[in-house]
C-alpha positions, 0 to 999 in steps of 0.5 A: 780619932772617932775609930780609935774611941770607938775602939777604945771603949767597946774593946778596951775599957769594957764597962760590963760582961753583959753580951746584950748590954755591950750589943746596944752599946757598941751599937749606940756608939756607933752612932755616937762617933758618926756625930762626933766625926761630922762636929770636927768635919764642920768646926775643923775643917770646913772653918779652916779651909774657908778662912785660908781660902779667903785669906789667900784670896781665892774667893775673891778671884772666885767673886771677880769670876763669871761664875761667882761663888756659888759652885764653890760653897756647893763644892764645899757642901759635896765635900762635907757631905762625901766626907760623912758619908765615909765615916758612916761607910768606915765606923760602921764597918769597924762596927761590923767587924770588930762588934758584930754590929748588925743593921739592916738595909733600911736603917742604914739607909736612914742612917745615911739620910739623917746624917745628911740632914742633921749636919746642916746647923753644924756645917752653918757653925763652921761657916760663921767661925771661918769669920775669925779674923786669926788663925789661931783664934780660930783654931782655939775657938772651934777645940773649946767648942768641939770637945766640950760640945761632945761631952755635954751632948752625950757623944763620948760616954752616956749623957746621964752620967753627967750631972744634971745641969749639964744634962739640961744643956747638953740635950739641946745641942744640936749633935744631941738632937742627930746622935739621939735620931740615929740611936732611935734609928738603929735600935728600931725605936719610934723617931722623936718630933723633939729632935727634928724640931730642934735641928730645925731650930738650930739650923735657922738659928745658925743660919740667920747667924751666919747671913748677919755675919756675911754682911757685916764683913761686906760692910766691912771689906771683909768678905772675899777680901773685897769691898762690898 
C-alpha cells in the first residue's frame, strides 16, 4: 500500500508543475511512506502475529522451555527491524527510479539508523494492543489507530493542510516526530532536539505501558496462556 501512495501521489494526482517543488515533494513522501509502512508493520502485524502466537499456545510452550521467551521477542524485534529495513530498500528504490530521487550514502545511512530508532514506541504499541482478548477487536482497534494516526500526523498529504486543532495533535505523535527527523535528514536541514525528545517520550511512556499491561495479564493467567 505505501508504494501504490507513493505512486499515486507523485505520479498521478500531480499537485504542481513545478520540477523543484515536486523534487522536495517526491522526496519528503518518501520519508513519508517509510513511517506510514513501519506504523502498519508495528499495529498490523507485529499485534497480530503475538496474539495468535498466545492464543495458539505457542508462548506457553515457549515460557515451559529452557530458554524461555526472551529469543522469541528478540526474533520478533529482528523481524520487525528486517522488515523496515526493506521498505527503506524498496520505496527508495521506487523513489529513485520513478522520481529521481537522489540521496547521498550518509543520508541514507542515517535514513536507516533513525528508521531503527524511531520505530520503538511503535513496535511497543503493537505489543501492548496483541493484549486484546478478540481478534476482531484487535483488528478494529489497530485500523482506527493507523489510518487516522497517519493522517493527523502528516504522513498521507501535508500536515498544514489540515485544520489546526489537529495539526496540534498530529505534531505530537510519534510517527510525526520519525517522519519529521527523516525529512530533515534527506533535505539536509539541522536535526531538531523536539523529535528526539519526544520519541523518547513516547517510547518510555509506551513502554512503562506495555510492563503495566504484562502484569496485569500474569495476574490474570493471561500472559503465555499460564497462570503467573
Amino acid at each position: 500500500m505505501p508504494v501504490m501512495f507513493y505512486i499515486l501521489f507523485t505520479k498521478v494526482m500531480v499537485v504542481t508543475n513545478n520540477s523543484a517543488e515536486m523534487k522536495i515533494f517526491s522526496l519528503n513522501y518518501m520519508g513519508s511512506m517509510i513511517v506510514y509502512s513501519i506504523l502498519i508493520t508495528s499495529l498490523m502485524n507485529i499485534a497480530t502475529f503475538l496474539m495468535r502466537d498466545r492464543e495458539q499456545g505457542f508462548l506457553m510452550f515457549l515460557k515451559m522451555s529452557d530458554r524461555g521467551l526472551f529469543d522469541y521477542y528478540i526474533s520478533m524485534g529482528l523481524w520487525s527491524v528486517t522488515m523496515s529495513m526493506i521498505s527503506v530498500v524498496i520505496l527508495g528504490g521506487v523513489a529513485v527510479l520513478v522520481n529521481g530521487v537522489s540521496l547521498g550514502l550518509t543520508q541514507w545511512g542515517a535514513l536507516g539508523l533513525m528508521v531503527l530508532i524511531g520505530q520503538l514506541p511503535l513496535l511497543l504499541l503493537g505489543m501492548a494492543l496483541s493484549f486484546i482478548k478478540r481478534q476482531e477487536t484487535l483488528g478494529v482497534v489497530c485500523n482506527l489507530i493507523t489510518f487516522p494516526a497517519a493522517i493527523v500526523s502528516g504522513l498521507w498529504w501535508p500536515i498544514g493542510l489540515l485544520p489546526k486543532w489537529l495539526q496540534v495533535i498530529g505534531e505530537k505523535l510519534p510517527t510525526y516526530f520519525l517522519n519529521d527527523v527523516i525529512s530533515s535528514i534527506t533535505n539536509h536541514a539541522k536535526l531538531k532536539l523536539v523529535d528526539f525528545v519526544g520519541i523518547g517520550i513516547w517510547t518510555i511512556i509506551l513502554l512503562a505501558v506495555t510492563l503495566l499491561i504484562i502484569k496485569i495479564s500474569q495476574r490474570r493467567g493471561i500472559f503465555a496462556g499460564v497462570q503467573a
